[in-house]
N, C-alpha and C positions, 0 to 999 in steps of 0.2 A: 822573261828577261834573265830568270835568274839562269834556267838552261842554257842559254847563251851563252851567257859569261863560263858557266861550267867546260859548257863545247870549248870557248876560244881559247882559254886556258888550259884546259887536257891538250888542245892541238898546237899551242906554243912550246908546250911542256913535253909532248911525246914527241917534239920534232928534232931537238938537239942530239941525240946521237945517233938518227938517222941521217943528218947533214953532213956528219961528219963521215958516215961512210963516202966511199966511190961512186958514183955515177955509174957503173959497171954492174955493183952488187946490186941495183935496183932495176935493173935491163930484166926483161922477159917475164915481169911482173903479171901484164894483161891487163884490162880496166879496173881503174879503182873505182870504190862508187864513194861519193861524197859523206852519205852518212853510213856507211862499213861501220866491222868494226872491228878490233885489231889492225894487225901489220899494215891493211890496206887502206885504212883511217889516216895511219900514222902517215904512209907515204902522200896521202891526199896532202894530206895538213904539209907537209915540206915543200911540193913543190909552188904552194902557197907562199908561204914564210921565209924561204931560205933567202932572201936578202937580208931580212930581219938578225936572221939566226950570223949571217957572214959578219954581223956586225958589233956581234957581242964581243965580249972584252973573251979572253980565256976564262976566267975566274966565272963567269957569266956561264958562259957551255958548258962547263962542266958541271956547275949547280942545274943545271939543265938537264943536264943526264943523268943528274942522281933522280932527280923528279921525276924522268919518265923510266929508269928502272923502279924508281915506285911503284909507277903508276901501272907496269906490263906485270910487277909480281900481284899489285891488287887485281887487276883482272886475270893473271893467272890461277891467285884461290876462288875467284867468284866461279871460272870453270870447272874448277876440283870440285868446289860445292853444289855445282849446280847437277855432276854427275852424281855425288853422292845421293842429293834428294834423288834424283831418276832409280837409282840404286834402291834405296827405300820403298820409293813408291812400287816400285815392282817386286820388291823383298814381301811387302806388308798384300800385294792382289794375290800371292803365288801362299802365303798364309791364309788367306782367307780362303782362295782356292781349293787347298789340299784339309785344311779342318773344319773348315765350316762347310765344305760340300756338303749337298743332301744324298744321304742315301737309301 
């Protein structure tokens, strides 16, 4: 349950300044898949919601897109971080590699 609510909230929250682009900027996209994840999450979730989202107050959207510029710079460090470990973890084989070989 608790996932849910997580899901329904990240997709209410990453939908507001996607609404608010053109219908144009979201043309030649290709299938979205429902549970994606990034940009093509985000677009699932609007074409869901955007009655929702046409009916918020201004004051409303735009706290809406602070939230989901939160929410693309949190998962923009979780991809920084996730290369970094990959970085690591191949820093520390290529260590163990080159000194700990047997010779």
């Amino acid at each position: 349950m608790q996932t849910f609510r997580k899901l329904l909230a990240a997709g209410l929250i990453a939908t507001a300044a996607v609404a608010a682009l053109p219908a144009t900027a979201l043309a030649g996209t290709g299938e979205d898949s429902q549970f994606g994840s990034g940009t093509d999450f985000y677009r699932s979730m609007v074409s869901q919601y955007r009655d929702y989202i046409a009916r918020l107050s201004t004051d409303n959207r735009g706290k809406l897109m602070a939230m989901q510029d939160k929410l693309m710079q949190m998962e923009l460090d979780q991809k920084k971080m996730d290369m970094e470990m990959t970085k690591a973890k191949r820093d520390i084989e290529m260590f163990i590699l080159i000194y700990g070989g047997g010779k």
